[in-house]
C-alpha positions in Angstrom: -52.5 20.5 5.7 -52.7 21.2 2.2 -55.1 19.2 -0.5 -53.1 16.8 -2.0 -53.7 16.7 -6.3 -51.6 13.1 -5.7 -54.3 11.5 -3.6 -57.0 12.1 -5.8 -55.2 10.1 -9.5 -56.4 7.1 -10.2 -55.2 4.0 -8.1 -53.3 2.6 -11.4 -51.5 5.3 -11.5 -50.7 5.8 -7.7 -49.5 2.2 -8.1 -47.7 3.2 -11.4 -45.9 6.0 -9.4 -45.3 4.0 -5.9 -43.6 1.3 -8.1 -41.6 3.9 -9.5 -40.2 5.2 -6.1 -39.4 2.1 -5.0 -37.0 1.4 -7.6 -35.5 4.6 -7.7 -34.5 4.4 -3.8 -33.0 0.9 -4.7 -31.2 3.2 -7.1 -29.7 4.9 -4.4 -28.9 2.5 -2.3 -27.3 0.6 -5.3 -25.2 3.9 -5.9 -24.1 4.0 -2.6 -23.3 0.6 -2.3 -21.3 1.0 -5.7 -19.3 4.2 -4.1 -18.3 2.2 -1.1 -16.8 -0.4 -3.2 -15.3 1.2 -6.3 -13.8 4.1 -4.1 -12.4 1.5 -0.3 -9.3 0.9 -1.5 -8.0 3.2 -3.1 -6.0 4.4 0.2 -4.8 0.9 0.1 -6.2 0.3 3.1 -9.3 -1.9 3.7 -12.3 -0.1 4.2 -14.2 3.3 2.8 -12.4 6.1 4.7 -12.1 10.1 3.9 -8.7 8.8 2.9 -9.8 7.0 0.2 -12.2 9.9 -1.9 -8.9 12.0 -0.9 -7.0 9.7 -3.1 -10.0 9.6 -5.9 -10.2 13.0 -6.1 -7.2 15.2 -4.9 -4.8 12.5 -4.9 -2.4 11.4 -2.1 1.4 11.5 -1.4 2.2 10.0 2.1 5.8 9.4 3.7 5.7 6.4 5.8 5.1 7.0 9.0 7.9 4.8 10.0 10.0 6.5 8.0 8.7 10.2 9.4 9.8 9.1 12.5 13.3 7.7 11.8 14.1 10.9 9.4 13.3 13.1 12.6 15.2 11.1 14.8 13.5 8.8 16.7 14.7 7.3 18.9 17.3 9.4 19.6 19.4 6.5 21.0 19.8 4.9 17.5 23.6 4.7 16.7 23.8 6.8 13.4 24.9 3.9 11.3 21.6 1.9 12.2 19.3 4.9 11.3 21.0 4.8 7.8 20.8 0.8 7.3 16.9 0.8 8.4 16.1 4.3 6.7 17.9 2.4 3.2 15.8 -0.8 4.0 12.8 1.4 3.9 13.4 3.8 1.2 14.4 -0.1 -1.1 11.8 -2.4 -2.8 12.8 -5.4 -0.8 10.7 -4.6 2.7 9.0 -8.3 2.9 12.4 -10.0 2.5 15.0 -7.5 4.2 12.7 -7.1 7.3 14.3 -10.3 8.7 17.3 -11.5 5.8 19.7 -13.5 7.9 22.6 -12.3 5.9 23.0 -9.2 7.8 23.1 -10.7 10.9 22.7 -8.7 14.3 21.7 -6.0 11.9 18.7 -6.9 10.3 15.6 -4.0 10.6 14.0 -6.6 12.6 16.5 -7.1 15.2 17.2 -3.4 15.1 13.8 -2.6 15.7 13.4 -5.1 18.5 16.3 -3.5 20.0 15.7 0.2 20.0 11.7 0.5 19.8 10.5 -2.6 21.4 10.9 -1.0 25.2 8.3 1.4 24.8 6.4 0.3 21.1 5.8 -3.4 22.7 2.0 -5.0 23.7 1.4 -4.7 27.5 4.3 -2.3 27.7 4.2 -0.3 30.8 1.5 2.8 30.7 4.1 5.4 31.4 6.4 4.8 29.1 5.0 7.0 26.0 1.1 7.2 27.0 1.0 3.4 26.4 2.0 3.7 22.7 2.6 -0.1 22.6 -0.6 -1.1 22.7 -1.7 2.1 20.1 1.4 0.9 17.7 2.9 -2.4 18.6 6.2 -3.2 16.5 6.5 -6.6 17.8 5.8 -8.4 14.3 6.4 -7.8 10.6 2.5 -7.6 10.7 2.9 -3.9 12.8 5.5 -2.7 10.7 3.9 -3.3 7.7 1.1 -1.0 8.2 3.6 2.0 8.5 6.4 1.0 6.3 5.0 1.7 3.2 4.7 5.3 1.4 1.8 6.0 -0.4 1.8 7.6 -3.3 -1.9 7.7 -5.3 -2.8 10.1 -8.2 -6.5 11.2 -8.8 -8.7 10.4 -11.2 -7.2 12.1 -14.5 -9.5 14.8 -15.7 -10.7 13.1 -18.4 -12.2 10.3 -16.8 -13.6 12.7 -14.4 -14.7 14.7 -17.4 -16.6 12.0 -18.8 -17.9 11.2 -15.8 -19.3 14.1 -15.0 -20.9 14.3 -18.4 -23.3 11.5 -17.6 -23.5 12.1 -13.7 -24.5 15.6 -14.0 -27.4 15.3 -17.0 -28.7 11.9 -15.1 -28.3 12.9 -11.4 -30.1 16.9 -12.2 -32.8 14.9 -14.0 -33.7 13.2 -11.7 -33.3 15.5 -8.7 -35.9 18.2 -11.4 -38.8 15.1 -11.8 -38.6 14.1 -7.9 -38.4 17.7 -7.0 -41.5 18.6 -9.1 -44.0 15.7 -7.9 -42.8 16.7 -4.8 -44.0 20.2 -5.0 -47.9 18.7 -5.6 -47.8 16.3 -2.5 -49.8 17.6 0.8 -46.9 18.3 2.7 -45.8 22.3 4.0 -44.7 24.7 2.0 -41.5 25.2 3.8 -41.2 21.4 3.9 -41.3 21.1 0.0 -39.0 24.1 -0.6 -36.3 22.9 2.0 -35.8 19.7 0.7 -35.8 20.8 -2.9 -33.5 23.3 -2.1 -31.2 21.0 -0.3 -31.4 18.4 -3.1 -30.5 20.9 -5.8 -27.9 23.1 -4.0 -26.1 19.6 -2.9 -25.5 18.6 -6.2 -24.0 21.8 -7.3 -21.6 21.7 -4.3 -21.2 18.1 -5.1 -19.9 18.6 -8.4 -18.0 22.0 -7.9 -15.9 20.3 -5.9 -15.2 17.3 -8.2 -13.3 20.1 -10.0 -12.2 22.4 -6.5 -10.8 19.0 -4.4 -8.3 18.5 -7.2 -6.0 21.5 -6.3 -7.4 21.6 -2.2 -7.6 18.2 -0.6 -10.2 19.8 2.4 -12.6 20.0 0.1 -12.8 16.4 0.3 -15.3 16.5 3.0 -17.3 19.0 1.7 -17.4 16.9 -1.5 -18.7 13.8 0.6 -21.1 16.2 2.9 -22.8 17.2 -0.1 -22.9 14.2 -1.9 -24.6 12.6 0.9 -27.3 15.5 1.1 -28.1 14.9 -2.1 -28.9 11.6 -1.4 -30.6 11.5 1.6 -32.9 14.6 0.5 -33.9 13.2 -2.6 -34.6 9.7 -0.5 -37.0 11.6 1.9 -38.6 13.3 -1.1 -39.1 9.8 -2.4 -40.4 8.6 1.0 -43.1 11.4 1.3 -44.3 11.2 -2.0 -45.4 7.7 -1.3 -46.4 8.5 1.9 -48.7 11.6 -0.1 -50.4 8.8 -2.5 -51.9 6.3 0.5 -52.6 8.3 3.1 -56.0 9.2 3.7 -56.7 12.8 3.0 -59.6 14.1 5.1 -60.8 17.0 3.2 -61.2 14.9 -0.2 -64.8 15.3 -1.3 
């Protein structure tokens, strides 16, 4: 293993540097943290999904799923004139208070629903009927069909907010990525070590923000946008990690 020039600075300054480290992974981890919040619901949906840097970044326009399946019609024993009410009750603004509005009697969605998908889309239904879809999507309570009632229709960041964000993210983010990168080159570690990991960091950033831009016009870029966004990170947290690892350990050829 190679002489390490880190080992041998002073201990103020291998203290100075450690200190340093440590505060830039809390960085990371603060960024991250930040990502997973600013970005989870933007799919309207609790959670961070792919679905929700999707809608950050390319934007998404979703039928509901409910109304996918009455459009194509299922179930195909639903009396055309109850297809049309529920299909109108979906495409309204009233899907809360329609669902069950005791004006319309016998033909309310809910007692429509209950009568033409609660055989098969019911908990504990019978396995064979559908592969056990009512235990995979139940439309026993408003609670069920809410989840696929509503379209969803979210635009992506408008270019100049991604603009501007990129203007900061990029100067910042490359910065830092060139100082890590460079003490990293003077630590003990391998050559092929060193040149991986700086060659991962710096290649994943240029994915990263390439397809800020790309994702816009081709949403499967999404993933390759998160993929390298999350090499970035995790290769300039092991350069981190061996650095400080370089300035304690004991180095056996040091004079």
């Amino acid at each position: 293993m190679a002489s390490s020039p880190l080992r041998r600075l002073p201990l103020g300054t291998r203290l100075g540097l450690s200190a340093l480290a440590l505060v830039t992974l809390a960085g990371l981890w603060a960024s991250a943290t930040h990502l997973r919040h600013h970005h989870s619901a933007k799919d309207g949906r609790a959670g961070m999904s792919l679905e929700d840097l999707t809608a950050s970044y390319h934007g998404i326009d979703s039928p509901a799923p409910l109304v996918d399946s009455l459009a194509g019609g299922h179930p195909t024993d639903l009396l055309p004139e109850e297809r049309a009410l529920l299909l109108d009750w979906l495409n309204g603004d009233q899907l809360s208070a329609g669902y069950d509005n005791p004006d319309l009697g016998d033909m309310t969605p809910a007692e429509l629903i209950d009568a033409a998908c609660l055989p098969c889309h019911a908990r504990g239904a019978p396995a064979t009927l559908a592969d056990n879809i009512g235990d995979r999507v139940p439309l026993e309570y408003w609670d069920d069909i809410e989840r696929i009632a509503f379209s969803r229709v979210v635009a992506p960041v408008p270019a100049e907010i991604m603009i501007t964000s990129a203007h900061t993210h990029a100067l910042s983010m490359s910065m830092l990525a060139l100082v890590i990168g460079a003490i990293f080159h003077f630590t003990r570690w391998s050559r092929p070590l060193r040149g991986f990991l700086s060659g991962l960091c710096g290649l994943a950033l240029l994915v990263d923000f390439a397809c800020w831009v790309l994702s816009r016009e081709t949403a499967e870029l999404v993933i390759v946008l998160a993929a390298s966004g999350a090499a970035y990170g995790l290769s300039l947290a092991a350069m981190l990690i061996l650095i400080m690892a370089d300035l304690w350990l004991a180095q056996a050829d040091q004079p």
